[in-house]
C-alpha positions in Angstrom: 0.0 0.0 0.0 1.4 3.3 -0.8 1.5 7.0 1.7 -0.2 9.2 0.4 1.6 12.3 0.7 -1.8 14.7 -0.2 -2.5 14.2 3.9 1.2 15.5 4.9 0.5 18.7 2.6 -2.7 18.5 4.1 -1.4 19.1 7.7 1.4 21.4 7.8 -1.6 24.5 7.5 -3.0 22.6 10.1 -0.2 22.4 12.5 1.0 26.0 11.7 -2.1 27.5 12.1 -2.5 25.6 15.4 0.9 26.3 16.5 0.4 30.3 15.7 -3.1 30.2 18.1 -1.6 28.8 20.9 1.5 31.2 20.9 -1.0 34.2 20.6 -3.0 32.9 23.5 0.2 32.7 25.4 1.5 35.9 24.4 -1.7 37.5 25.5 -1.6 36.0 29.1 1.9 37.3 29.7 1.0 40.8 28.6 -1.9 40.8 30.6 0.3 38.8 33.9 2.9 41.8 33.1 0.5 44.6 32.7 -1.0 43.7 36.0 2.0 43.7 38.0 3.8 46.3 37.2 1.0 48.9 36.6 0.0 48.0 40.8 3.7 48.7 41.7 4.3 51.6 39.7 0.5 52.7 41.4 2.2 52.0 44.5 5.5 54.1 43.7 3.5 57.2 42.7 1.2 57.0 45.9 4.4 57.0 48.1 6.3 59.8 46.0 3.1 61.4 47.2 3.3 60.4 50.6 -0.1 58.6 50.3 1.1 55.5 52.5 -2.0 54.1 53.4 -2.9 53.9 49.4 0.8 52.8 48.4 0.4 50.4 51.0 -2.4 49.0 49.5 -0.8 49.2 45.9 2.2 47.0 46.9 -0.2 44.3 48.8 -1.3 44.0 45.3 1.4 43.7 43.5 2.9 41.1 45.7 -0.3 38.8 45.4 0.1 39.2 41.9 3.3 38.4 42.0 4.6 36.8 45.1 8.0 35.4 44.5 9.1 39.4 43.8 11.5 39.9 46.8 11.9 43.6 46.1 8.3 44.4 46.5 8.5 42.9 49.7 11.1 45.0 51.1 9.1 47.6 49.7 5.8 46.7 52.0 8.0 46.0 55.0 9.6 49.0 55.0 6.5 51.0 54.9 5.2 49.1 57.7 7.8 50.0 59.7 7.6 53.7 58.9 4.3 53.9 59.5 4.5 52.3 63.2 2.9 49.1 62.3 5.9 47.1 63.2 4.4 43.6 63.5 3.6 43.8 59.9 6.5 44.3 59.1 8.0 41.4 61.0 5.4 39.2 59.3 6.5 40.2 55.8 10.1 40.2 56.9 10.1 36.4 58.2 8.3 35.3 55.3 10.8 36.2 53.4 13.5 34.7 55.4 11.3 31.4 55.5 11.7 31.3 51.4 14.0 28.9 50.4 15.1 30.7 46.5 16.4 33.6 48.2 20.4 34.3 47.7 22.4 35.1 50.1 22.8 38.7 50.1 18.8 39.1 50.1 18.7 37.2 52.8 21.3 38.8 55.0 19.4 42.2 53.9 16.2 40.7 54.9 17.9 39.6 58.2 18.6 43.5 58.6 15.5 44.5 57.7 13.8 42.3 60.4 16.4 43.5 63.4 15.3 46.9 62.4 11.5 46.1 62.7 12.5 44.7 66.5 15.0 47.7 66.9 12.0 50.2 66.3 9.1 48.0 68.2 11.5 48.1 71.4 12.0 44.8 71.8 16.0 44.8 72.3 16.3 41.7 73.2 15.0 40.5 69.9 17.0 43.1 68.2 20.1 42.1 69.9 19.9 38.3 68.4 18.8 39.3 65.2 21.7 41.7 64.9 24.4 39.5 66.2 23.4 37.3 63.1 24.9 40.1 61.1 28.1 39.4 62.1 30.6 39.3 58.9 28.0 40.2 56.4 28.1 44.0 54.7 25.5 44.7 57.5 27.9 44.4 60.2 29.1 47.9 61.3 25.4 49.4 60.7 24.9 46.2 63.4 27.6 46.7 65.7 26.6 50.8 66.0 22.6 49.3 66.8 24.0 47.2 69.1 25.9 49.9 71.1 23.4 51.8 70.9 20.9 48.7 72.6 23.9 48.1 75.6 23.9 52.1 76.2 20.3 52.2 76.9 20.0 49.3 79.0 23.7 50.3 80.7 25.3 47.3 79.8 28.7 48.4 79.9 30.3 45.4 79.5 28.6 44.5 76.3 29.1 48.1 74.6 33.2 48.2 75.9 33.4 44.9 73.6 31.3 46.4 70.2 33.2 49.6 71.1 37.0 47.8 70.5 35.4 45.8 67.7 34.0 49.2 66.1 37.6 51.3 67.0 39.6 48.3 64.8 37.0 49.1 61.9 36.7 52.2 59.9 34.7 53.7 62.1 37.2 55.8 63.7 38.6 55.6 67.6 36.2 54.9 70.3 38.9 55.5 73.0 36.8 58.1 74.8 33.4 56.6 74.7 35.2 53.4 76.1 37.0 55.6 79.1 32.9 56.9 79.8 32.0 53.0 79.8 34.6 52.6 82.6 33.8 55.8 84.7 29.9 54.5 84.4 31.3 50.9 86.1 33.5 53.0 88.4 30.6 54.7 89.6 28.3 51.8 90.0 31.4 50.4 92.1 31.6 53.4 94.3 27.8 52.6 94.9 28.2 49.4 96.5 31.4 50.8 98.4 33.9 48.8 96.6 36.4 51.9 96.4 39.4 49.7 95.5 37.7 48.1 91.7 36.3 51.8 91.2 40.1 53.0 91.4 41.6 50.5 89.2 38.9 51.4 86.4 39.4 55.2 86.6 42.9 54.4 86.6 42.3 52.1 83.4 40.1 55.3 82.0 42.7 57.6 82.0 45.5 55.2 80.5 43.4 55.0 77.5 42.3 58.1 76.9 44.7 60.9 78.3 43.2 63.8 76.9 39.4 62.8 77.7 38.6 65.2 80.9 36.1 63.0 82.7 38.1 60.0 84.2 40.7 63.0 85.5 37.7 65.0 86.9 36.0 61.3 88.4 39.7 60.3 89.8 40.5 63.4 91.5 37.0 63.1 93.1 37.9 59.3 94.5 41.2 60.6 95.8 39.6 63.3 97.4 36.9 60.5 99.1 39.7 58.5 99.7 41.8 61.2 101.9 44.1 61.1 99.4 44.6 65.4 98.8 48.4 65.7 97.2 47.0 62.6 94.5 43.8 64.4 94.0 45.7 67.8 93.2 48.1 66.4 91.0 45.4 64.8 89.0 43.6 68.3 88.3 46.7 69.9 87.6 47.0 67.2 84.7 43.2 68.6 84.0 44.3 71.5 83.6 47.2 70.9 80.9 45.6 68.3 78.9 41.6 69.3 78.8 41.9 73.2 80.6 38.6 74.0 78.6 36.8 71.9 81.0 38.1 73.3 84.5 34.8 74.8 85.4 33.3 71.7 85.9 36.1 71.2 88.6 37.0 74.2 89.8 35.4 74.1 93.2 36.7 70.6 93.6 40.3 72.2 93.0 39.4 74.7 95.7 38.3 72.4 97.9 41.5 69.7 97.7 43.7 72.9 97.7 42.2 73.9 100.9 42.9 70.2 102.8 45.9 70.5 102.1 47.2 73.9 101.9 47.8 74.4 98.4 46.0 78.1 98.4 48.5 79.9 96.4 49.0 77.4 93.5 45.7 76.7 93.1 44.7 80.2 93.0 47.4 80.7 90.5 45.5 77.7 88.4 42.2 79.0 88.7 43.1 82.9 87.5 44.7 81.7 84.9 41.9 79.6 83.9 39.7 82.9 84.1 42.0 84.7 81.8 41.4 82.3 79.3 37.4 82.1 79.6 35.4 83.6 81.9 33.6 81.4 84.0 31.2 82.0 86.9 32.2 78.8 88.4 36.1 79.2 88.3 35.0 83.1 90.3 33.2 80.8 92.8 36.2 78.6 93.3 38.6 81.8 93.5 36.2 83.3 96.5 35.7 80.4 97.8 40.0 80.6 98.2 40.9 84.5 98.6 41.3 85.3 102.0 40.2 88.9 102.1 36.5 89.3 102.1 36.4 92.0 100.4 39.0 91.8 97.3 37.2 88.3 96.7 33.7 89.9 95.9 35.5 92.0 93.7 35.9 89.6 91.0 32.2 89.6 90.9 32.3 93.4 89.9 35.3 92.7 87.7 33.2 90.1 85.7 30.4 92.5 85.2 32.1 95.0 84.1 33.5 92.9 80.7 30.3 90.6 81.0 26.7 91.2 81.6 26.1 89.0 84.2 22.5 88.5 86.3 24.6 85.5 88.4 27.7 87.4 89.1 25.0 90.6 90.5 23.2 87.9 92.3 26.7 87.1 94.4 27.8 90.1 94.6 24.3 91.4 95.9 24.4 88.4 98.8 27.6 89.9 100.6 26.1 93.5 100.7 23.9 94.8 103.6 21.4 97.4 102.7 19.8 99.2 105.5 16.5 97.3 105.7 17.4 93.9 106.2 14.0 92.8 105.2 14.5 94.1 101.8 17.1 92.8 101.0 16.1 89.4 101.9 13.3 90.3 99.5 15.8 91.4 96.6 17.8 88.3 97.0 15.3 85.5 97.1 13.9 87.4 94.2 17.5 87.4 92.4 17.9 83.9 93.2 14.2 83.0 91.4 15.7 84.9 88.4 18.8 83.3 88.0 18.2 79.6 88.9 17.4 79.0 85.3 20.9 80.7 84.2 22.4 78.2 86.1 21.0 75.3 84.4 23.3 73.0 81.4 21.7 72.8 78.6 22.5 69.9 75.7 23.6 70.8 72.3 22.1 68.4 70.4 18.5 68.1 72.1 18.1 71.2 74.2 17.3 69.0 77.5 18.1 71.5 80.2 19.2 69.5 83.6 20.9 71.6 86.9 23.6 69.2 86.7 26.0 68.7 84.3 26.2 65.2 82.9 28.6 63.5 80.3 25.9 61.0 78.5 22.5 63.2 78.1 19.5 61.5 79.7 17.0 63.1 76.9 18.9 62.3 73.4 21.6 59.8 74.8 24.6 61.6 73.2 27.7 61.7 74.6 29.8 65.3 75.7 26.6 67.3 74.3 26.9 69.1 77.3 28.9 72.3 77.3 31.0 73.0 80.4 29.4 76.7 80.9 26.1 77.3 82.0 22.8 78.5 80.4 23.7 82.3 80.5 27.3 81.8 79.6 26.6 79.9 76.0 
């Protein structure tokens, strides 16, 4: 029997024109699969270029069930969860994209960031802490290590932030030498507390080794030695102050007048203290330099002196306290009335946050910075 070819002619049209339908219909699903997704993120985009978060929120929740393998738009929702508060939606996204199995590496270790953020911003450090220790040795890790010092300042973990601190001083992140000497003083001081004098001095001691020009382990070490009876080691230690950091002698001025009086170092430490005045102009370093004249009366005169090259509501508030008018009753009246005025003159204020405190202090409790704090008061700045 022999082929007949007429049925081969026959069914190439056939199989061509079958062929070209099906790759139409396919065609035609993919542009309408790529129209969909694309035209819901780029929806999303303009709503948040807007900031329309709520609606680009929205947007992005339907691109990803349109497409869900599409990492990116992920990140995308979770990081809008986060800025807008709702952080355990953000976790959600950001562990299910950790759970996926296709994702490389470096999404992954991104996606690892992106989830100790959402515990960083929710509060819960402890969370945070794990998830950025997992950082460690991925491009993530000093952004890490900076979150976690931040984490062991806040909770006063001193310990834990002296070890990120070394790790972050051999990085490029520059020398953390004198935020490591404040970690010391703030175990110095909790030692102190509990009366163990002896550990306290070893860390202050350790404070100063590593940072010699950093003013607060001289200022905290000459206040131990004072404690500790010890007046000719406390002396020495602000004369050191006042050669390496003399900027700062304010802050220990009455301290110097105090040692210098236990053990009858007057004279030099008057020396110190004028000398410090010549330089800047302090209403604490006057203090410390009355506190030490002996005359009476050529000790207020500072107070005069200082008003005359500076105008000065403190300085007339002293001066005003030594002098006797002839009603004694008003001037009671005119002092406590000087002293309402100036109490807030007296105050510290922070440079970076503005948090005013009558105290000076070396970590700020409102913004946790370190050294914000200028050494002069409110109505010296």
């Amino acid at each position: 029997m022999e082929f007949d070819f007429t049925w081969v002619l026959l069914g190439f049209p056939i199989a061509f024109t079958l062929g070209w339908l099906a790759s139409r219909l396919d065609l035609r699903q993919l542009r309408i699969e790529n129209r969909q997704a694309p035209k819901a993120y780029f929806k999303g985009l303009n709503f948040l270029l807007n900031e329309q978060q709520d609606q680009a929120i929205d947007a992005f929740i339907e691109a990803v069930q349109n497409d869900p393998d599409t990492s990116e738009l992920h990140f995308a929702l979770g990081n809008l969860f986060r800025r807008r508060g709702e952080y355990e939606r953000a976790v959600r996204v950001h562990e299910h994209l950790m759970s996926r199995g296709d994702l490389t590496q470096p999404e992954r270790e991104r996606a690892q960031h992106a989830l100790a953020l959402d515990f960083l911003k929710a509060g819960l450090l402890d969370r945070a802490e794990a998830a950025l220790r997992k950082l460690e040795g991925t491009p993530f890790e000093e952004e890490a290590r900076l979150a976690l010092l931040s984490i062991y300042e806040r909770s006063r973990d001193w310990a834990n932030a002296t070890e990120i601190a070394a790790r972050l001083g051999n990085s490029t992140q520059g020398s953390f030498s004198t935020r490591q000497s404040h970690y010391l003083c703030e175990q110095a001081n909790a030692s102190i507390a509990t009366g163990d004098t002896g550990v306290a001095l070893g860390l202050l001691l350790q404070a100063v080794a590593m940072a010699p020009a950093a003013a607060r382990p001289l200022i905290d070490l000459a206040k131990l030695q004072s404690q500790l009876g010890q007046g000719h080691e406390a002396f020495q230690t602000l004369r050191s102050l006042t050669i390496v950091a003399p900027q700062v002698l304010p802050l220990a001025a009455n301290l110097l007048a105090n040692v210098a009086q236990s053990i009858s170092q007057h004279q030099t430490a008057l020396a110190l203290l004028e000398s410090s005045y010549a330089q800047a102009p302090s209403i604490d370093v006057i203090e410390a330099i009355v506190k030490l004249e002996k005359d009476s009366l050529s000790a207020r005169k500072w107070y005069v002196a200082h008003m005359e090259s500076e105008i000065s509501l403190v300085a007339a508030s002293k001066w005003i306290a030594g002098e006797k008018l002839e009603d004694e009753h008003h001037h009671t009246l005119v002092q406590r009335a000087m002293d309402q005025a100036t109490k807030p003159l007296m105050r510290y204020r922070c440079a970076a946050c503005g948090f005013e405190a009558t105290q000076h202090f070396w970590h700020c409790p409102g913004c946790q910075a370190w050294d914000s704090y200028p050494v002069r008061r409110i109505e010296e700045l």
